[in-house]
Structures are given as C-alpha cells and as structure tokens.
N, C-alpha and C positions, 0 to 999 in steps of 0.2 A: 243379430242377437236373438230374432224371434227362432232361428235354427238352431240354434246353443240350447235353449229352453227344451224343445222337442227335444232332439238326439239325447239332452244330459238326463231329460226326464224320463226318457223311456228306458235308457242303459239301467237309470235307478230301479226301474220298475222290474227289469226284466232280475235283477240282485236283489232287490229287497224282500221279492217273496211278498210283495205288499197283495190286496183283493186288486185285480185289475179295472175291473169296472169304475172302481173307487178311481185308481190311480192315472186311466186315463181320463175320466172326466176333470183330475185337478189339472192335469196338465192343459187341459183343452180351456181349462177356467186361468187360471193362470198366465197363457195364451192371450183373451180375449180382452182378460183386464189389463192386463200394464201393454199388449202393442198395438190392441184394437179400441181404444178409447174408453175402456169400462162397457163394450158391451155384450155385456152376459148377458144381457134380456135374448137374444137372438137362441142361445144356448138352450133356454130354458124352454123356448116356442117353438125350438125343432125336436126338444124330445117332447115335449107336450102331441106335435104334431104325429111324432111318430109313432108314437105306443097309441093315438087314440084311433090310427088307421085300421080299414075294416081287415084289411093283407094280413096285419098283425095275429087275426085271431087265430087262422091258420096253425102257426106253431105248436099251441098246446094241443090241438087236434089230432096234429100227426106222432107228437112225442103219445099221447095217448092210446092211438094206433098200435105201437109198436110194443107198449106197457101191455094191453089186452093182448097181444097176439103172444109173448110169452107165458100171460098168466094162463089163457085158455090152452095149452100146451101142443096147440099145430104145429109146431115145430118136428114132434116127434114121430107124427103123420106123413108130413113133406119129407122126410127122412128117411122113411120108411119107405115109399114109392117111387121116388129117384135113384135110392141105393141099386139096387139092381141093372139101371142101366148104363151103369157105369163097370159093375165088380167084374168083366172081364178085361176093361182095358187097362196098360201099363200104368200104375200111380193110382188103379181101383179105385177106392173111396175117398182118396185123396180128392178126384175131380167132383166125387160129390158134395164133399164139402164147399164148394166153389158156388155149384148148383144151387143148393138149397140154400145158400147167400144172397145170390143172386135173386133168386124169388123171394127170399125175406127182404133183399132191399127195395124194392117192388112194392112192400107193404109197410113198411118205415121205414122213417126217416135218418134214425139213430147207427151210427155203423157200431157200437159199444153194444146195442143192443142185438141188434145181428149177429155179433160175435158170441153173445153171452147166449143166446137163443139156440144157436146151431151150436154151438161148442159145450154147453152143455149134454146136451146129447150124443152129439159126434165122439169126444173125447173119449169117455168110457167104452162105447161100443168098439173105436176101431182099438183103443188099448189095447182091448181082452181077445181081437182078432190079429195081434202082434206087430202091428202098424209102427214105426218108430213114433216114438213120443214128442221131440219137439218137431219134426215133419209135421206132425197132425198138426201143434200149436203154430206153425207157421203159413200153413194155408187156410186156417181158421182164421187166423189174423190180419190175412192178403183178403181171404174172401169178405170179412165183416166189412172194408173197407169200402165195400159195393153199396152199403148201405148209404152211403152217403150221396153217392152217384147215379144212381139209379133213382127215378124217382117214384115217389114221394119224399124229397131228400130237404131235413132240416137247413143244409147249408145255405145250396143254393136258394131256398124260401129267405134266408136272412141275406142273401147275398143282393138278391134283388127288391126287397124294400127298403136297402141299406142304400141302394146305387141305384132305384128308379128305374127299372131293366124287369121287361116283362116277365111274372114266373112262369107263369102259361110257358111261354117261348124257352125260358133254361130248362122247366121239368120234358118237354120234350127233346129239346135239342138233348138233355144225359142219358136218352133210353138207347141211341146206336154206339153210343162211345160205354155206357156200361155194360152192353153186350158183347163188344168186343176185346174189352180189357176183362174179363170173365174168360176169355176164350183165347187172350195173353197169356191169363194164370194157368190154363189147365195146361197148356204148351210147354211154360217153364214148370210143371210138373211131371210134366212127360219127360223132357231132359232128363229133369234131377234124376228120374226114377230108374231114366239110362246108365248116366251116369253113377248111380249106387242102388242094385237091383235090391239090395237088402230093406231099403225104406219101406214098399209095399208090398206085402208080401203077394205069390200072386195067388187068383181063384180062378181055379179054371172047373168050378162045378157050374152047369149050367141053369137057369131060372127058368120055367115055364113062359112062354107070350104069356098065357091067355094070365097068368100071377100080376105079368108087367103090367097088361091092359087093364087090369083090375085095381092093379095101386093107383094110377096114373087117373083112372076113371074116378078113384076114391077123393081126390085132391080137386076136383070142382069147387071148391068154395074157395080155392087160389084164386085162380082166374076172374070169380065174382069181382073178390074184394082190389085185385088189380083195378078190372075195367069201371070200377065205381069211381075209381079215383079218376084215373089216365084220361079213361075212355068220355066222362064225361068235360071233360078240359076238351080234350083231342077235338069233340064232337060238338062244341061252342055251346053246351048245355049250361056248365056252371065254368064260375071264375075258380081258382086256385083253392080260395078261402071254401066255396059250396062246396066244394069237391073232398075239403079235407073233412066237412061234416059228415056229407054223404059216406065218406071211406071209414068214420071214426063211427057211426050210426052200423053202417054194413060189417064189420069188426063184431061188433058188440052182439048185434042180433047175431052171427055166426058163432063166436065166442059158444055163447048160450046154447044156442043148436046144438051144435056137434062138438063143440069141445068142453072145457072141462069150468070154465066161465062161471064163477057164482055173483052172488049180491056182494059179499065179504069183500071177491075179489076185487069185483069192477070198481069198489068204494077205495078198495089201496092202492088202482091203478090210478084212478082220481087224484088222489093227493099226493101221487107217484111224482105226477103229471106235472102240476102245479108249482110243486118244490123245483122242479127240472125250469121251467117254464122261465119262473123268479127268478134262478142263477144267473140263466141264457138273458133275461131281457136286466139284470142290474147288470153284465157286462157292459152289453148294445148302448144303453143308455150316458154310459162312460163313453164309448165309441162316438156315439152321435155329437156328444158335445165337443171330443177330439175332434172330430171332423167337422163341425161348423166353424171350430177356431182356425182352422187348414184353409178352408175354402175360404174364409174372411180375410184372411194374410195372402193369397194368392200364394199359399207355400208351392204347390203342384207346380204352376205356369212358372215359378220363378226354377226350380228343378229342371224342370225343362228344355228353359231355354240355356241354362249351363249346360246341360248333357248335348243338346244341340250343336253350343259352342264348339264343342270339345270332338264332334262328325263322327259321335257313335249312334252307329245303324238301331234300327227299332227292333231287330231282331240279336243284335248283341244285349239291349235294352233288356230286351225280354229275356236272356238268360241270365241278366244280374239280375233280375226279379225272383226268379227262379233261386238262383243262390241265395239270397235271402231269407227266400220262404225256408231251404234245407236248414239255414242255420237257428231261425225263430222256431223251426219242427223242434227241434234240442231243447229246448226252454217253455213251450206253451202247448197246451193243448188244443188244437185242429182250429175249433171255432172260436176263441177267443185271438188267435193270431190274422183271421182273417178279418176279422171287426179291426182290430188293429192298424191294420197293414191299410185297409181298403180308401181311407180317408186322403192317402199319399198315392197309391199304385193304380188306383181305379181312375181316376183323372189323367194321371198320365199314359195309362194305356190308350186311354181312348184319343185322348190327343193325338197317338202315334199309328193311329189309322185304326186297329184293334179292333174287332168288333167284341160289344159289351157279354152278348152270350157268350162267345167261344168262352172271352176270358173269364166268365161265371164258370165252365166248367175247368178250364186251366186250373183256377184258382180251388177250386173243389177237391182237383186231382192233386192236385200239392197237400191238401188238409189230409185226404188218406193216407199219405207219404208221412206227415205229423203222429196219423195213427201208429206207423209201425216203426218209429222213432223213437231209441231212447235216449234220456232215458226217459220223458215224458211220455210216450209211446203209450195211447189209453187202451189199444186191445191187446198189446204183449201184458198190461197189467192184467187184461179182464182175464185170459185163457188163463195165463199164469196161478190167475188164482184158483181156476174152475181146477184146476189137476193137484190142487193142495198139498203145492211143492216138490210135485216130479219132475216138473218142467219149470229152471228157475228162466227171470227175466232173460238173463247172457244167453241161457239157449234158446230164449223165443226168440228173441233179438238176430241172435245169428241164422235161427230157423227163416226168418222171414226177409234178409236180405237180399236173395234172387229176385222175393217178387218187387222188394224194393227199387233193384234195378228196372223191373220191367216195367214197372210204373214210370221213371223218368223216359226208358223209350219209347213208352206210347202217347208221355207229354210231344214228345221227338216227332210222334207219324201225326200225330192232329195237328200241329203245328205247320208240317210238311203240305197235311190234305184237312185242310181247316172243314172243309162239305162233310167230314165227316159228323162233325157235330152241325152244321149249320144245315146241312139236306134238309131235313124233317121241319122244322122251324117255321125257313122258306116254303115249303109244301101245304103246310096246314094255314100258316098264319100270311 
C-alpha cells in the first residue's frame, strides 16, 4: 500500500504542475503518518538537522560565485583570449564556446548560468561572423552543461549532503570526467562541422603568438579564482564549505579589481543569491522528508530484493535508472529530479556494489542531459531567449541533440572505466 501512495503521489505531482518541494514533503508526510505509526517527528529533525549543517552554507556561496562573475563581466575577457586559439580549427569558435564553458564551470556552480554568461556574448559575436545560428545555440547549451560537472558544481554540493558522500571526494573526482566530456563536445563538433562545412564558416587569417600570449597572460585571475577553490580542497587547507567562502571573497575582490564589479552590483548579486538559495533549499527540504519516509518503510531494501528476485544484473539495474532519469529530464528541471529520485536510487545503487562518487557524478551527468531536454530543457530556454527569437526552442532542441547523444556515450565509457572518475579521489584522499 505504502507503494501505491509514492508511485500515485508522485504521477500527481509530476501532472499537476503542483510547487515540488511542497508536494514532495506531503507525500513523505503522508508516508510517515498512516504506515509509519504518526511519526513525523523523525521528518521534522532531519530537515531540522539538515539546513542547520555547516556543508549547507556552501550553496549560496557558490550560486553567488557565479551571480558576481556575470555581473563583473569576465566572461567577455575569457572570450576574448581563448577565441583565437581555436579560429583556425574545423568548427572555429564553435570549440571555443565549449572552452570558455569549461572555465566558467570551474568558477560556478550554475550550468543556466554558464550558458547565460558565455552565450551572451558568444551569440552576437559569432552571428555577425556568419556562424549558423542554432549551431552556436546548440553548443552553448552542450557546453553550459559543464557547469554543473566541473567543480564548483551546485549539484554534486546537494548530492552529497543529501547522501552523506564526501564533497571534497565528488568535486574532485568531476574535474577528469568534465575535461574530457568538454573534449567529447569539441569532437562531435568537429564531425558536425564535417559533416555540413556550412555551420562554421572557415578563418584562415592568421593571429599573432605574441596577441595569443598576451590574451592568455591577460586571464590570470581565472586560474586565481579556480585554485581558491579547488586547490584549497585538493591541498587539505579548507573543507568544501571554506573553500566556497574563500572562492566567493576571491570573486568579489576580483570583480572589483579588474572587472566591471560595483556596490549596486554586488548588492543584486546578494539577493540574486538568496532568492536562488530559498527555491533550491524549499525543494530539498520536501525531498528530505520524502526520503526519511523511504528509508523509514525500508522502501529501497524491499525494491531490491524484488529486482534481485527477478536476476536482473546491477548493470541492467543501472540502465533502468538511467531510463528513468531520460524520462523525469521531460518533466523536471535537473536538480529538482535529482532530490527526487535520490531518496529510492541512492540506496539501491549502493547496495548493488556502486560506488557512491562514481554515481554522484553518473547522476550529475544525467541532470546536464535534463538541461538539454525539452521541453523542460533549462539552457535551450536560456540561449533561446538570449537570441530574442531567432533561434526558437525546436531549433535549439534539435541543435543540441548530438551532444545529447554524446553525453549518454560518455555515461557508456565511465561506466566501462569507472578510474576515470575514481583516479583522482583515490590519489588525493
């Protein structure tokens, strides 16, 4: 009966358009009271417990990260100094879009915000350099996706104070697998660009070194605000939490330096911040009390051992989890399916040998696959909007399905060689 309730309550939810946050904590209440004996008290002390943790404060740190680094306008700087060493190869600026993703994800957490950061400026330039229009929206939208992956990544930060699973240990384990799904993307760029030489057009004027050494030279306060973050983790200096101060302090005083950074601004990044913050944690907090009703019924263990019953492999397992996530991408936005989901799928992964990082960044890579899904699809909205209707949804949508695909095949090769993600982890920690 207690599984009638979940399944009928979350179909409702996923149709009614209801707030989620809301709809999964009635369901998780609902749960506790009529099969768990009336005890919600349990409910109320694990979200109690979870919002008062120090891990928590983290989040707004890094969403603020990502709010200053737009308003202070280094985006257009990092733009500027990577374009060139890319504009003689096949798919040009295409890959630099990818690039300067990459390093924006690096310094937030937000992949909407990455997208909206680099694609602002991307957009108009390669337009007016006759670059096909949804191509450009479609690798802006493959590369924003890095922001989630690469850390300082929002997700994985909620993924692992959701599941108990070290952040330290998932924000390193995502820096070899977000540089090499970065370097997935530029590959099926190169294709495409094979396959239909008209997308980019080509440049074969050539740039100065000593231009490139000078842009390249100019973008020193990247790397800062990288190793502020990373480096102090990597280097046992601060926990996850230090390190999103230090990077959100090292932000700010850059901001101000060299970029374009006011009082005004930093005051609307603030309450940028905050509002973002609020959304993310009235989900979570539905989630947490969904999940203490889960783990209180022994919903997982009893999953289990039916799929058990029934002598399907861990790795058939894993691609019905997988199918799942493609079909919740359709219906929810990235991190609200993953709060969702992780209450059922997180138990039973690990039950089935799994180890808990890998699947922090499994689960990660599936929410970028969310991103570029519609029609929910939150960066086909954002670019879409930046090109104010040149480029409607259906063509970002279809612009962005290659890297679609490449994303499930590089779920495909980590799965295959899991050290990929796991080397680094094991090395440091």
């Amino acid at each position: 009966m207690a599984w009638s309730v979940l399944i009928f309550g979350l179909a409702v939810v996923i149709s009614s358009g209801a707030k989620l946050g809301a709809a999964l904590g009635l369901i998780g209440w609902l749960l506790l009271y009529f099969f768990a004996g009336g005890a919600t008290r349990v409910a109320v002390d694990a979200v109690w417990n979870f919002l008062t943790e120090f891990t928590i404060s983290a989040i707004p740190l890094f969403i603020l990260m990502g709010d200053v680094l737009m308003e202070s306008n280094l985006s257009k700087r990092s733009y500027s100094a990577i374009a060139p060493l890319f504009r003689r190869v096949k798919g040009g600026l295409l890959h630099t879009n990818i690039a300067v993703c990459a390093i924006f994800g690096a310094m937030s957490g937000s992949s909407m915000a990455v997208a909206a950061a680099v694609g602002s400026v991307a957009y108009p330039e390669l337009s007016r350099l006759g670059y096909n229009k949804p191509a450009v929206v479609g690798s802006l939208a493959a590369g924003g996706t890095l922001g989630l992956l690469i850390p300082p990544s929002m997700s994985l930060l909620v993924f692992g104070a959701l599941t108990d699973t070290s952040i330290g240990k998932l924000f390193i384990a995502g820096i070899i697998p977000g540089v090499l799904l970065s370097l997935f993307f530029m590959v099926t760029i190169y294709f495409l660009c094979r396959a239909q030489p008209d997308i980019a057009p080509v440049d074969s004027q050539p740039v100065p070194v000593k231009q490139i050494i000078a842009d390249i030279i100019g973008m020193w306060p990247i790397p800062i605000i990288i190793l502020s973050v990373l480096g102090s983790i990597a280097l046992g200096f601060a926990t996850a939490t230090e390190a999103a101060a230090i990077g959100a302090f090292t932000t700010i005083l850059i901001g101000f330096v060299i970029g374009d950074l006011t009082w005004k601004g930093l005051w609307k990044c603030c309450v940028a911040s905050i509002g973002t913050f609020a959304a993310v944690s009235f989900v979570i907090m539905g989630a947490i009390i969904l999940a203490q009703a889960v783990a209180t019924l022994a919903l997982p263990t009893q999953l289990l051992e039916m799929l058990q019953s029934v002598n399907l492999g861990k790795y058939t397992i894993l691609i019905l989890i997988v199918i799942v996530y493609l079909i919740l991408g359709c219906f929810f936005e990235g991190l609200s399916m993953m709060i969702m989901t992780l209450p059922i799928a997180f138990p039973l992964m690990i039950s089935l040998g799994f180890d808990p990082v890998w699947f922090g960044i499994v689960v990660t890579i599936m929410i970028e696959l969310a991103m570029l899904t519609p029609p929910v699809g939150s960066n086909l909205f954002v670019l879409s909007a930046i090109t104010k209707g040149e480029v409607s949804l259906g063509q970002a949508a279809w612009a962005a399905s290659p890297y679609w695909i490449t994303i499930l095949l590089f779920i495909a090769v980590i799965t295959v060689f899991p050290d990929i993600v796991l080397f680094l982890p094991r090395l440091l920690f």
